[in-house]
N, C-alpha and C positions, 0 to 999 in steps of 0.2 A: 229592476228584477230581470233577472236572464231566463232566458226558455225553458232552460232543464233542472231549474230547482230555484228555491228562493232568494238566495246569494245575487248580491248585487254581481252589476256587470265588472266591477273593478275586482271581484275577487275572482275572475274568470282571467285563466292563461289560454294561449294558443299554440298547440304542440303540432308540428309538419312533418307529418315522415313520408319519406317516398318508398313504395310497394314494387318499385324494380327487384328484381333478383342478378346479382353477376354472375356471371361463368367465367369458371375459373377450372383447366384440366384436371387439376383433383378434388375444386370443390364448386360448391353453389354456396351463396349467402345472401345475404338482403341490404341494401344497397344503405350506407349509412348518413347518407345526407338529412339534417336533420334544420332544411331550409330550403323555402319555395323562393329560388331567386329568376322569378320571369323577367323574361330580356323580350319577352314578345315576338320572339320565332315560334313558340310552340314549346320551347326546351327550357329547361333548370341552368341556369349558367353556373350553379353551383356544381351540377354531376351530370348536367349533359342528359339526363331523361326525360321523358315527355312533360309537360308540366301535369298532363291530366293523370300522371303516376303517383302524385304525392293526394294524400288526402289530408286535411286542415283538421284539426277535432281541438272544442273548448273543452277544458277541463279545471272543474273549481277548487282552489287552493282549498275551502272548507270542509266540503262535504265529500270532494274526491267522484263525483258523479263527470258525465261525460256528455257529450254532442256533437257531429258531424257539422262540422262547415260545412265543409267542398269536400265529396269524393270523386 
């Protein structure tokens, strides 16, 4: 059974998004990496932002309910 509902742990995903913003001269947007690839500098060697920008959240294919890994 997982944390945040009764759903086994098998029916739980893990979705990574990083909470960087770009700049860009006409625009802002949010940064679309959608994977924590630590290379252990500190950094995403997928986009190059902090690792501690991305936050980890479980979320159950069943019930659609949600959890905070890592922020």
């Amino acid at each position: 059974m997982s944390r945040c509902c009764p759903h086994e742990d098998e029916k739980h995903q893990l979705l990574t998004t990083c909470q960087e913003v770009i700049h860009y001269p006409s625009e802002d947007y949010p940064c679309l990496c959608a994977a924590l690839a630590a290379d252990g500098s500190g950094k995403c060697a997928e986009c190059g932002h902090k690792d501690t920008s991305h936050v980890v959240t479980r979320i159950c294919t069943e019930c659609g309910c949600s959890s905070a890994v890592r922020e």
